[in-house]
C-alpha positions in Angstrom: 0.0 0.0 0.0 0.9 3.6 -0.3 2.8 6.3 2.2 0.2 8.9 2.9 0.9 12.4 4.5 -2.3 14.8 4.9 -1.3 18.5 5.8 -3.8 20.4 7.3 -4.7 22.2 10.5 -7.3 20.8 11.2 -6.9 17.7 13.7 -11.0 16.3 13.8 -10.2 15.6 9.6 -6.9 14.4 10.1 -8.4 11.9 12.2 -11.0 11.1 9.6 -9.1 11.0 6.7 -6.4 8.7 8.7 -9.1 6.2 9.9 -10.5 6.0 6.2 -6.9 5.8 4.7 -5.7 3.2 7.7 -8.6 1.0 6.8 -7.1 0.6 3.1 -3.6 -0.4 5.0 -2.3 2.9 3.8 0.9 4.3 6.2 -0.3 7.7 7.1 1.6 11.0 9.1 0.3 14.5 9.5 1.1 17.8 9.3 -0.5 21.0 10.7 1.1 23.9 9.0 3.1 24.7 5.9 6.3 24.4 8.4 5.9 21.1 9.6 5.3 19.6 6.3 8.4 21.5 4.7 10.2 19.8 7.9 9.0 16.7 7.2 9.1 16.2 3.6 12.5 15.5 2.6 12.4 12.3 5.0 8.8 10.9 4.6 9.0 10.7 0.6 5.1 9.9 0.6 3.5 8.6 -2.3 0.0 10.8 -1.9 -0.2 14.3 -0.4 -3.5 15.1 0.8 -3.0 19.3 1.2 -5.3 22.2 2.4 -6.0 25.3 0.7 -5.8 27.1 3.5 -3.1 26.4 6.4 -1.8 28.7 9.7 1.2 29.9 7.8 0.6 29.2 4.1 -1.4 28.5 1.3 -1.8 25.1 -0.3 -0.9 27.5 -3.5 2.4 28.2 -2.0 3.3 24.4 -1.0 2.7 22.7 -4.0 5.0 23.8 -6.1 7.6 23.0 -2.9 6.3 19.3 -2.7 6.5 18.9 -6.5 10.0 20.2 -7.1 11.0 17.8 -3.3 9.2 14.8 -4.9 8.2 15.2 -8.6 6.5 11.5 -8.9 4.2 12.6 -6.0 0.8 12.7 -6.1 -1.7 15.5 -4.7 -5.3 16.3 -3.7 -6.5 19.0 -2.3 -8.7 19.5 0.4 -10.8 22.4 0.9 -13.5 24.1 2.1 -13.3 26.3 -1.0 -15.5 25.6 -4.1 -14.6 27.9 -6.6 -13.5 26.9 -10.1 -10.9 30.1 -10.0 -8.8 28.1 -7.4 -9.1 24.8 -8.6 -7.6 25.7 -12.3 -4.6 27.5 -10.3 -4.0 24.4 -8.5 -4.3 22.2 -11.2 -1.6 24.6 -12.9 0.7 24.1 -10.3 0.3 20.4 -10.3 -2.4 19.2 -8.4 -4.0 16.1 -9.2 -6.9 15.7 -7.7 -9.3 17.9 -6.0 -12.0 16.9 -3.1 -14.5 19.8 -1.4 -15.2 19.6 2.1 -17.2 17.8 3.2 -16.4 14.7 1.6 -17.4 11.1 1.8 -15.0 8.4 3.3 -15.4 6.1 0.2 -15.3 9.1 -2.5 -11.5 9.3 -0.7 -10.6 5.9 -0.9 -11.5 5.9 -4.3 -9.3 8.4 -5.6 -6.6 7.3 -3.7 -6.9 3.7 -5.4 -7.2 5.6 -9.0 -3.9 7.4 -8.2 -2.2 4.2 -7.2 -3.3 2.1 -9.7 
């Protein structure tokens, strides 16, 4: 199965997404702000990036590009609360793969994470 790291500040929906990912036997680690996952990047070399538009100290805008250029062959959905075509293009520009609305449904993320593995 696949190395997993979810970035967001939110701890109730890292919990969630964990449980849902754990049940597929995925290996999962969090972080909660732009500098923890720049911190923990270089040594956790996940397969998926789950990554919030909207974090303490940065933007998911301002990360991606970081997590591409660290690990090219990475894959990334974002999370967010924000549904607004606008964002999701400039995302997709920077190299997003996948994007998922809050609130979501557990099986709609296990799902996607299966069609980016397979």
């Amino acid at each position: 199965m696949a190395d997993i790291m979810i970035i967001d500040d939110n701890v109730e929906l890292q919990e969630v997404l964990t449980d849902f990912l754990e049940s597929d036997s995925h290996s999962v680690v969090s972080a909660k702000d732009g500098a923890s996952a720049r911190e923990m990047l270089p040594t956790v070399r996940p397969d998926i990036v789950f990554l919030d538009v909207g974090l303490p100290d940065s933007t998911g805008l301002e990360l991606l590009p970081l997590i591409k250029n660290t690990l090219p062959d990475v894959r990334v959905i974002i999370i967010t609360g924000i549904n607004d075509y606008r964002v999701e293009d400039l995302l997709f520009e920077a190299g997003a793969d996948q994007f998922v609305t809050k609130p979501f449904h557990g099986a709609d993320i296990k799902d996607r994470v299966r069609k980016l593995l397979a």
